[in-house]
N, C-alpha and C positions, 0 to 999 in steps of 0.2 A: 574217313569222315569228310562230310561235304563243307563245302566253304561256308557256307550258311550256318551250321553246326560249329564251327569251328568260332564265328562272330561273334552267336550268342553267350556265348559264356564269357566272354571279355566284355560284351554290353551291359552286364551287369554286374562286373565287376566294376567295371566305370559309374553305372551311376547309384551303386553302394556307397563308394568312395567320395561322390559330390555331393551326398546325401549326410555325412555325418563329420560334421567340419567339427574343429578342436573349438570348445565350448568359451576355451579361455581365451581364442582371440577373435570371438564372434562379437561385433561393435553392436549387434541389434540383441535388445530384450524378449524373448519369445512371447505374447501376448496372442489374443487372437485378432487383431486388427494387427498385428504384427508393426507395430509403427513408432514404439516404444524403442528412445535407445536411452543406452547408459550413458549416465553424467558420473563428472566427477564429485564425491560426497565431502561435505565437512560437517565442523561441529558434531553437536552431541542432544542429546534429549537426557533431560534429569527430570527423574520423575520423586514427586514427594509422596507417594503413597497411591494404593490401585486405583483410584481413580481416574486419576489419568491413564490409564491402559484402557477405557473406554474411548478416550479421546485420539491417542497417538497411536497404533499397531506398537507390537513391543519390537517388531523388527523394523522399526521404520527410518530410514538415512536421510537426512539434508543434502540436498540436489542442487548443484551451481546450474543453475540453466545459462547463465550469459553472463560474461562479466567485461571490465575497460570503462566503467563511466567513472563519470568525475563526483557524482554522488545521486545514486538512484532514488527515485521517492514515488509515493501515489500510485502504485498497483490497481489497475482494476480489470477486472474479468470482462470480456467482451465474449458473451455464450452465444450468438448466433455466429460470430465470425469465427469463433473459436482459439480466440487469442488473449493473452493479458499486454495490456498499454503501461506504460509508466515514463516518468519523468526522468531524462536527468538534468537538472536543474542550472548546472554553470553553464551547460553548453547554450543554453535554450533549446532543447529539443524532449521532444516524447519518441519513444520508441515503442517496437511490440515485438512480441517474441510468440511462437507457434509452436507447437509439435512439428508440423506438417514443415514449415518456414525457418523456422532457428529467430533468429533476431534481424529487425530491418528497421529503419527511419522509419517512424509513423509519421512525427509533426515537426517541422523545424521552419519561423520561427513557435516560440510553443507558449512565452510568456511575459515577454518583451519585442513590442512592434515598432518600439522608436524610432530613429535614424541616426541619431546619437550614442555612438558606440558608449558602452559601459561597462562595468565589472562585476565583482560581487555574483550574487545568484541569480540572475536575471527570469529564469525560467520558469515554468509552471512547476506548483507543487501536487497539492490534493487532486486525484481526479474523479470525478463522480459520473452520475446520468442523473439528469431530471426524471420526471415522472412518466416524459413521453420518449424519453430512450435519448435524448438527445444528451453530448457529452460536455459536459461544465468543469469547467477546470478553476485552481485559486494563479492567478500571475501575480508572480511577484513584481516582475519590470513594469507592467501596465499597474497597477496597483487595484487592481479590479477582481471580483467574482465575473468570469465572462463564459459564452457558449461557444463551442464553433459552430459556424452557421455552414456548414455543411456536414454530408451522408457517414458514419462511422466507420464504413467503406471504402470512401472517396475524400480523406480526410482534405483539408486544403488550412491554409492560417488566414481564414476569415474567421471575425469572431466579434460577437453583437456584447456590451457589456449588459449584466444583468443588475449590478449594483459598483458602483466605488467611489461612494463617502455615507458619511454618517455627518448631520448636521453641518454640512455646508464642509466638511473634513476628509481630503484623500483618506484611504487607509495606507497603510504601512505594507504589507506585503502579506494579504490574504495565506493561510498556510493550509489549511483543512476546512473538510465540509461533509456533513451531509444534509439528506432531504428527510422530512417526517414523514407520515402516511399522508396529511393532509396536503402536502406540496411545498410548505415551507423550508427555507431554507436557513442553514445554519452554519457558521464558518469564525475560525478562531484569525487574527492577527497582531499573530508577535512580528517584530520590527526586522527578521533575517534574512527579506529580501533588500533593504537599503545597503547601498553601499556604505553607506556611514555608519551603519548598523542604527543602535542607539540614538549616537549622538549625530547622526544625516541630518545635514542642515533644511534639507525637503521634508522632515518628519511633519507631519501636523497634529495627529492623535496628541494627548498627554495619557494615554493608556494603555495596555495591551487588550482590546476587550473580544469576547465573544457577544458575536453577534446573532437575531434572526431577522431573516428578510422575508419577509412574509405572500402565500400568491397573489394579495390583493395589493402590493408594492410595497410596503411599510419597513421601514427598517428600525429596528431597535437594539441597543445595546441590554444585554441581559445580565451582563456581569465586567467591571473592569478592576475587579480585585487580585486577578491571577500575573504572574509578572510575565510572563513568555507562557502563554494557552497555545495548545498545539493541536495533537489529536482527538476526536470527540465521537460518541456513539453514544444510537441511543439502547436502554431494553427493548426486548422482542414485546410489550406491552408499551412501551415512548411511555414509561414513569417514571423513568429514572433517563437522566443525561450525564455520561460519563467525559470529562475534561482531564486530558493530561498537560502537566506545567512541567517543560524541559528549562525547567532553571537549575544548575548544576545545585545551587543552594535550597533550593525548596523542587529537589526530583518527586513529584508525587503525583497521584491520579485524583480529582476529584468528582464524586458522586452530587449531583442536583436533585431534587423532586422536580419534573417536568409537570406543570397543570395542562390543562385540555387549553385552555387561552396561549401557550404559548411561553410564558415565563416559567423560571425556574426558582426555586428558593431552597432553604437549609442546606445550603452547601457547606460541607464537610471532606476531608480527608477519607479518599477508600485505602489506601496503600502509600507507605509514605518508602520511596527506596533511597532517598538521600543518602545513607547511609553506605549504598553499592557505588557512588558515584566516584570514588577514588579508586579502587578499585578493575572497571569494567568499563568497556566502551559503551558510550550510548546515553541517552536520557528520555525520559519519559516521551513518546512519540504517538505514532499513528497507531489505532486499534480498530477491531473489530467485533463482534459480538458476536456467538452462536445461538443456535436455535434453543437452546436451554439457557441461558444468559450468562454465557460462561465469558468472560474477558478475557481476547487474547492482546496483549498490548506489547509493545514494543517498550525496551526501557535499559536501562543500565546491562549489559551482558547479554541482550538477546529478547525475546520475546516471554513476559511474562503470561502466563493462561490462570485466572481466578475463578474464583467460583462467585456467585452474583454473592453471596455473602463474606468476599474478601477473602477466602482463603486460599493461599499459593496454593495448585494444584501441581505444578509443576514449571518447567523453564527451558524452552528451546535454547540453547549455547551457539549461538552464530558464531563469536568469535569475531563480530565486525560491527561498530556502529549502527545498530539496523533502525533504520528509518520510519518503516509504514510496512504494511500487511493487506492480504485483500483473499476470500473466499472465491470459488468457482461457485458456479450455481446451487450446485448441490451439497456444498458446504465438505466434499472430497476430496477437494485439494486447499493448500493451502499456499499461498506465495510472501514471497517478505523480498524489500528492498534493503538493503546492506553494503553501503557503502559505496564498491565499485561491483555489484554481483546483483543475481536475480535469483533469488534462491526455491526451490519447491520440495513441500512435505505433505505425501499421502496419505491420507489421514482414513 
């Protein structure tokens, strides 16, 4: 047999062999972008009846994508860079996390620009876009709605305030926000960026109120009934504006009529979880709305999902304090901030 004769049969026995690696210690997910890898899974998905199997896949796992912060917040989807941003709040920074990248410093500082060393949460909490893409965050250190004024790309901590006071009054520490169709903006401020919390002798508000800042500059308070207003969204129609109160005492969500002018009225109780709050980490927090108006909210145990008419559909189980929540573009993925963790569920 000739030497040539004699190679080829060993050639492929060679790349048989590098062709089919043991599946159980292959670190990458097969995909056809092939770029998927495995995370480590926690928690649980409770579903209360099939409805929710339209929303969750029934094999679907809770994803740590990145975890070490001191309390993650404010998720949002960045679709042309292909990243989500979020806060963690003590350090003062934003970070961002990738498929392609893993986790890296996006913004540090992120929410506090003083020179005056400080404690407490100094950092950014809610993170948003305006109307023109540009990225607006709530600081709690600065006590301002502010923008950075630089490329979502090129991030830098320049940053133009857009609003911080109401009637001649700092606010307390902006916590959430979003924007209506018409450009208006809106943003709750409970008192848990002060250092003194409460009783901060820099407090000036005597409220915790939700606010709208309107695009022709106008700021009004629309409600300061809530004791700690936190997360808020509106319906896929802006008739209804959802407000969550992380008051361990009064854990509950409350539902507005939104009019076309901009105010809200009959505000009522959608879901009252007080009741979980001994029990489960977390309180009523950041939400988000889907394209059928289903409420995904964060709250006592994890992420509640409703239906626009109040009914538990089901309950993500994080198993961590989770903070806030945020959709991809296409409303396919799902991410939640939890504590020290970045978590993803494929929806």
């Amino acid at each position: 047999m000739k030497k040539q004769q004699l190679l080829f049969p060993l050639l492929l026995l060679f790349v048989f062999a590098c062709s089919n690696p043991n599946p159980k210690s292959d670190p990458v997910k097969e995909t056809p972008d092939n770029t998927m890898k495995k995370y480590p899974t926690t928690g649980s998905i409770e579903r209360l009846g099939s409805a929710i199997d339209a929303l969750i896949p029934k094999d679907a796992q809770l994803e740590i994508l990145a975890e070490g912060f001191e309390w993650s917040e404010g998720p949002l989807w960045l679709e042309k860079q292909q990243k989500v941003i979020f806060s963690d709040i003590p350090p003062n920074k934003i970070y961002e996390w990738s498929e392609k990248g893993g986790k890296k410093l996006y913004l540090h500082p992120s929410g506090y620009t003083g020179e005056k060393a400080r404690g407490g949460e100094p950092g950014s909490n809610g993170l948003i876009l305006d109307l023109e893409g540009r990225l607006v965050m709530c600081q709690h250190g600065d006590r301002r709605m502010a923008r950075m004024d630089a490329p979502l790309d090129k991030p830098e901590s320049k940053f133009v305030t857009v609003v911080d006071k109401w009637e001649g009054k700092k606010f307390d520490s902006p916590n959430d926000a979003v924007y209506n169709k018409n450009g208006d903006l809106y943003f709750t401020d409970p008192p848990y960026g002060l250092e003194g919390y409460i009783d901060d002798p820099t407090k000036e508000m005597n409220q915790q109120g939700v606010y709208r800042y309107s695009k022709d500059g106008e700021i009004k308070m629309l409600t300061g009934d809530l004791t700690r207003p936190n997360g808020l969204a509106f319906s896929p129609d802006e008739s209804k504006l959802y407000v969550a109160n992380s008051d361990p005492e009064k854990a509950y969500w409350m539902v507005y009529d939104h009019a076309s002018d901009g105010s809200i009225s009959n505000g009522k109780i959608f879901y009252n979880a007080t009741d979980q709050v001994p029990d489960h980490k977390g309180l009523p927090d950041g939400m988000k709305i889907d394209d059928a108006g289903n409420i995904w909210a964060t709250g006592p145990g994890g992420v509640y999902i409703f239906s626009p008419s109040a009914e538990l559909l089901g309950m993500i189980r994080t198993g961590q304090a989770t903070s806030n929540c945020a959709f991809n573009t296409d409303k396919s993925v799902f991410y939640m901030t939890a504590d020290m963790y970045l978590l993803r569920l494929r929806l």
